[in-house]
C-alpha positions in Angstrom: 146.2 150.5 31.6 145.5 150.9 35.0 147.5 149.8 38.1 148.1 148.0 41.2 142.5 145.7 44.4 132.7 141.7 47.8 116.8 135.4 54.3 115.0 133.2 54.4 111.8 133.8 55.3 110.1 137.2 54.9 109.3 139.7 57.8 106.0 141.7 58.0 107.2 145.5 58.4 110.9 146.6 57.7 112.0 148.7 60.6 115.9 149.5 61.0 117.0 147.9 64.3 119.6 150.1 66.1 122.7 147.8 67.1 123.2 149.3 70.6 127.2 148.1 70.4 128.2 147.5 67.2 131.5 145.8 66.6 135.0 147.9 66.3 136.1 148.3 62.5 139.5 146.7 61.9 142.2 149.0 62.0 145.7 148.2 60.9 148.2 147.6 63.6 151.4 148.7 61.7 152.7 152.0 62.5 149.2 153.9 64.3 145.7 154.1 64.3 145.9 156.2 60.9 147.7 156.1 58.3 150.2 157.1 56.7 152.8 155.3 59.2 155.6 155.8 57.8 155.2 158.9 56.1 158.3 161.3 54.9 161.9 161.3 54.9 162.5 161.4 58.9 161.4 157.7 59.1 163.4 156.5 56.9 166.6 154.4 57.6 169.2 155.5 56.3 170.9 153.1 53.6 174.2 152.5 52.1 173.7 153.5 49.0 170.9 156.4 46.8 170.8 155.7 42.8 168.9 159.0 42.2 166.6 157.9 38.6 167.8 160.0 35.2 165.0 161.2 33.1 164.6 162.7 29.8 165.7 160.2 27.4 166.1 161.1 23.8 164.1 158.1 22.8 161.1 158.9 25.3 161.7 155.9 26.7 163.7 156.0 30.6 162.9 152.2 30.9 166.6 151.8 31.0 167.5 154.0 33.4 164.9 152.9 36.0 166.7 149.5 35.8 169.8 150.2 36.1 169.0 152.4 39.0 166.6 149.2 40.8 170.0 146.9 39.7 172.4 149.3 41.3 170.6 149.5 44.6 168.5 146.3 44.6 169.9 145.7 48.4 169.9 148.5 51.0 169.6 150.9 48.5 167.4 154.3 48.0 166.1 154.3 44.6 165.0 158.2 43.8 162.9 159.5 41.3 162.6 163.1 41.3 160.1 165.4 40.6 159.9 165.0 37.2 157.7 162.5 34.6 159.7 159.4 33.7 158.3 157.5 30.6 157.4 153.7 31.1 158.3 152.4 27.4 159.3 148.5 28.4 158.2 145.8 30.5 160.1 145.5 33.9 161.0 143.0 36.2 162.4 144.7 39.6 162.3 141.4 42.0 164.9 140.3 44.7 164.9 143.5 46.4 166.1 143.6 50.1 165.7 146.7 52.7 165.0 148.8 49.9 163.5 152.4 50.0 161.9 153.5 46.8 160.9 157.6 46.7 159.0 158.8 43.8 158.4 162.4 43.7 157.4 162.7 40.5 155.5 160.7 37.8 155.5 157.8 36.1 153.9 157.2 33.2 153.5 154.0 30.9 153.4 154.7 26.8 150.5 154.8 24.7 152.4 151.6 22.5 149.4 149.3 22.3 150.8 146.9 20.3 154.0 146.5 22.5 152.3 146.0 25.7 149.7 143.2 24.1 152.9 141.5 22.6 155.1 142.0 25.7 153.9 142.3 29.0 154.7 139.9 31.7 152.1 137.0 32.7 151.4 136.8 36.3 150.1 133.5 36.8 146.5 134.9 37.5 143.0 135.3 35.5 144.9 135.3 32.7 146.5 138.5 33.1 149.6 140.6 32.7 151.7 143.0 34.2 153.8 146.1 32.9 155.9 146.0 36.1 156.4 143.1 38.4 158.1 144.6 41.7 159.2 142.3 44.7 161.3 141.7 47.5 161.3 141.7 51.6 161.7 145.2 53.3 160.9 147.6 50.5 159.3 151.0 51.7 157.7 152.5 48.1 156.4 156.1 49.2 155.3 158.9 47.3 154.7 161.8 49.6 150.8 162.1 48.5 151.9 163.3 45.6 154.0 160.5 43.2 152.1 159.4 40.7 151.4 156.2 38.5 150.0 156.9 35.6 149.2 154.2 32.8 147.5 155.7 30.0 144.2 153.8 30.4 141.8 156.3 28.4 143.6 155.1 25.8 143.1 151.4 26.2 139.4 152.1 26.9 138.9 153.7 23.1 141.1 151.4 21.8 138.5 148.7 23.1 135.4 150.7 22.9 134.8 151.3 26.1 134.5 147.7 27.8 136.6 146.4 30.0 139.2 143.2 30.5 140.9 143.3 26.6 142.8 140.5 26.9 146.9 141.1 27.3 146.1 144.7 28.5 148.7 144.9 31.6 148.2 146.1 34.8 150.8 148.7 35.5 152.3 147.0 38.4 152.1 143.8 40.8 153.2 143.4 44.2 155.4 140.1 43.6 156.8 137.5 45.9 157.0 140.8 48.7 157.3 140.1 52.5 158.1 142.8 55.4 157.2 145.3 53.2 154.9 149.1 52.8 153.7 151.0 49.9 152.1 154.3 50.8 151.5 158.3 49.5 151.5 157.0 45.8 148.9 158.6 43.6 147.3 156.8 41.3 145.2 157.8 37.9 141.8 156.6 37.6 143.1 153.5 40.1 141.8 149.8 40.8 143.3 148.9 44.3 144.2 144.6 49.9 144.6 144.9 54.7 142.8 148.0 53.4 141.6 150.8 55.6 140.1 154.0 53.7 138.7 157.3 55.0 137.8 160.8 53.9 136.5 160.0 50.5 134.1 161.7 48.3 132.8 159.8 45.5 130.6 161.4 42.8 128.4 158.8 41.2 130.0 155.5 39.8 129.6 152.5 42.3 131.6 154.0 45.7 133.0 151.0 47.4 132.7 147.9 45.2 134.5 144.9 46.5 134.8 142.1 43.8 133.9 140.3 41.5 135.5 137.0 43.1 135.4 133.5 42.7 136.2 133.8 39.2 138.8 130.5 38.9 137.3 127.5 39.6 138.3 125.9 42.8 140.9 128.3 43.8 141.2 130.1 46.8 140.8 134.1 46.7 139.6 135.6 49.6 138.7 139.3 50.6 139.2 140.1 54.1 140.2 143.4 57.0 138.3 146.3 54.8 137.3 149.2 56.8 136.0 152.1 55.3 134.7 155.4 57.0 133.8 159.2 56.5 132.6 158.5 53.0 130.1 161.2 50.6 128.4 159.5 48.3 126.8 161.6 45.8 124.6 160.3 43.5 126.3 156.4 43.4 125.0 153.0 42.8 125.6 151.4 45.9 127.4 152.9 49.4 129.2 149.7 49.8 128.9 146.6 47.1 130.3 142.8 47.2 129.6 140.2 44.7 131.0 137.1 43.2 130.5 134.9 40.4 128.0 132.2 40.6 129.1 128.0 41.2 128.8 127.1 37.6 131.9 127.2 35.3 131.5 129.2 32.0 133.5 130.1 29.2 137.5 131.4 29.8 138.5 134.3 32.1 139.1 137.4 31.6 135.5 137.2 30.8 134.6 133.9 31.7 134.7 131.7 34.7 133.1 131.1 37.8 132.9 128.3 40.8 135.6 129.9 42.6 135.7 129.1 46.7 137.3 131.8 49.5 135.4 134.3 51.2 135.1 137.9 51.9 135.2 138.5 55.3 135.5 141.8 58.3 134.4 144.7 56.2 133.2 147.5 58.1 131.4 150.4 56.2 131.0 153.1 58.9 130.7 156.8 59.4 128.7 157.4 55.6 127.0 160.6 54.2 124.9 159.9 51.5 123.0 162.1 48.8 120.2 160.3 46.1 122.0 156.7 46.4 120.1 153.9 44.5 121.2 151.2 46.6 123.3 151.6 49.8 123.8 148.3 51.0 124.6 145.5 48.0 125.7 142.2 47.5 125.2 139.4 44.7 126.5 136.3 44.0 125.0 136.1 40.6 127.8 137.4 38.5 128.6 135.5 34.6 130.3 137.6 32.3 129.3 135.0 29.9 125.7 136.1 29.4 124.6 133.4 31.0 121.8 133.3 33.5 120.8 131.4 36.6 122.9 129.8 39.3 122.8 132.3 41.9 122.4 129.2 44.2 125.5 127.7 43.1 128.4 129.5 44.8 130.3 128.5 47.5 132.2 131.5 47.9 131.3 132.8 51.8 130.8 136.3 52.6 130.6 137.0 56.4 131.5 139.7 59.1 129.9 142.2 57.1 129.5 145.7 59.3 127.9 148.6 57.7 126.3 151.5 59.0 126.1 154.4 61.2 125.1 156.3 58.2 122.8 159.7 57.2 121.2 161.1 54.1 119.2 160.1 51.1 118.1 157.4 49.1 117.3 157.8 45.1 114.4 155.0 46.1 112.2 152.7 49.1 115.3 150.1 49.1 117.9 150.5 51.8 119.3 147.3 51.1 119.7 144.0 48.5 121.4 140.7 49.7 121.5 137.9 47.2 123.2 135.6 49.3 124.1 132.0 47.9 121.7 129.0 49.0 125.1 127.0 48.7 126.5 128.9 50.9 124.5 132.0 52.5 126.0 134.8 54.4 126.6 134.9 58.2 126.7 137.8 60.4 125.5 140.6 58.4 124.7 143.6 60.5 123.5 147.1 59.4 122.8 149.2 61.9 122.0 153.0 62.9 120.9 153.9 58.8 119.3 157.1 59.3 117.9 157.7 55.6 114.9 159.3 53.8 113.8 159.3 50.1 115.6 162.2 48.1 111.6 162.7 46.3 109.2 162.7 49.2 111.6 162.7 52.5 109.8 159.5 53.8 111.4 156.9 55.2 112.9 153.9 53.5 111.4 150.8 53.8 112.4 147.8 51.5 114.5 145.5 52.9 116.2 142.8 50.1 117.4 139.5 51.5 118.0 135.9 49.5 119.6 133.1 51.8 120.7 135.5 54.6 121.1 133.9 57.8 120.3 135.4 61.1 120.4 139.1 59.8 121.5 141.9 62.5 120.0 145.2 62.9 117.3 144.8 60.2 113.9 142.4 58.8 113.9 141.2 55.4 111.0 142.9 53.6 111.1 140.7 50.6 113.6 138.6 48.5 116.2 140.0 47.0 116.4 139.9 42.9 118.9 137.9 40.6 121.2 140.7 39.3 124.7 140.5 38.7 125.3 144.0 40.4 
């Protein structure tokens, strides 16, 4: 259980084009350029009321406490866990808060009760899927120092379902409900899938590094993707530097495995500032996703992806490809620039050459070299 978030035409020779001015990356504008903003107890207004969180129920199970704790100070309260592991053996619902601080300095950790949380946790009105913890309200500060931790147990859920992903009923740990004026900052999370988003200093050691999506899952809804910056990334022996895809236009089977011909876009990512060692594909996107097994419609999408910004970036490459952009005919991608790539091939220290581009309009910084394949990333 994890928690609390994507060419037409064919040039002769590939050569990297250096963008003499590429664009700014987005930065948030709450609090400073960096984050955290808000970080530690000297920022914090004072309220009229702390409920400090009791562990170490009998049962194993401080469910209880941490409501009557939320219920207690639900408005202009300080709701404390201390440094300590508090064990997650219920479903809650903490909504309604208002100019609420919540500090956990310690853990929390949902139970290993399979069978509970597929009978029991709370439906969120989304891709079919359900929550452990739905939290909400205007003007709640959740912090954890660096150092509080959410932790749900989802090795477990992985053996229980061999190893593949979206069982369906398995809850997320917690969702951001209904929440306005609000900032959730310095909370660990275990193994985490994590939106304005800004990221720096990360090291990631194979796996896919940044992979935004899949989207467009629920057809005709809205989603959307949009302010991502990331920067002063290692990427050691990944899949991709920085990754988007969606699903294709055509409708198939029932989510959380099924779907497709979802609209929205992802928009303003900026990938800047990465160092990268034996990477098989740096620059990614696709747009033929299908959970379903089935193949084709790659064309189909309308799901936009634009404003794309990735570059400024040094190392190796585990092949010739430096990118591949399978952009939707239905809808192709706008404003794609990669600029200053300085890469060579781990093997032979030549420089890469391939290119990848489907249905890419007016590409910055680079020549398509070929057309991109059909994979669902």
């Amino acid at each position: 259980m994890n928690t609390i978030f994507l060419l037409l035409g064919i040039a002769s020779l590939s050569t990297a084009v250096v963008d003499p001015d590429p664009p700014a990356p987005w930065l948030p504008e709450y609090g400073g350029e960096y984050p955290p903003y808000l970080y530690g107890r000297d920022s914090i207004t004072p309220k009229s009321k702390t409920c400090e969180v009791k562990s170490g129920d009998p049962n194993g199970d401080d469910t209880s406490a941490i409501l009557k704790a939320f219920n207690e100070c639900k408005e202009d309260g300080h709701i404390l866990f201390s440094n300590t592991t508090y064990y997650v053996g219920q479903a809650m619902t903490t909504t309604g808060l208002k100019n609420v601080d919540i500090e956990l300095q310690g853990t929390m950790e949902w139970s290993k009760d399979i069978d509970y949380w597929l009978n029991n946790s709370l439906p969120i009105g989304f891709q079919n899927q359900s929550t452990a913890w739905l939290l909400g309200g205007d003007n709640i500060h959740f912090y954890g120092h660096g150092y509080g931790t959410l932790f749900g147990n989802g090795d477990v859920w992985y053996v229980f379902n061999n190893g593949t992903s979206n069982l369906q009923g398995r809850p997320h740990a917690i969702s951001i409900h209904n929440t306005t004026n609000s900032l959730i900052e310095g909370l660990r999370f275990i193994q985490s899938q994590i939106s304005n988003i800004y990221m720096a200093n990360n090291t990631f050691h194979k796996g896919l590094a940044y992979a935004m999506g899949s989207i467009g899952q629920y057809e005709n809804q809205v989603n959307f993707i949009e302010n991502i910056t990331a920067i002063d990334t290692i990427c050691l022996d990944t899949a991709y530097a920085g990754r988007i895809k969606s699903w294709t236009g055509r409708n198939t089977g029932v989510p959380p495995n099924g779907g497709g011909g979802g609209l929205g876009w992802a928009r303003n990512i900026s990938f800047t500032n990465f160092t990268l060692q034996n990477v098989d594909t740096p620059w990614y996107i696709t747009q033929c996703t299908s959970y379903n097994g089935v193949e084709g419609g790659c064309d189909t999408s309308l799901f936009h992806i634009e404003n794309m910004h990735w570059g400024n970036t040094t190392g190796t490459t585990k092949n010739n490809l430096v990118l591949s952009l399978q952009c939707s005919g239905a809808a192709p991608c706008t404003n794609i620039d990669i600029f200053d790539n300085d890469l060579k091939v781990q093997s032979n220290g030549t420089k890469p050459e391939e290119f990848l581009c489907s249905n890419v309009e007016d590409p910055k910084g680079f020549n398509c070299t070929g057309k991109a394949p059909n994979t669902s990333g």
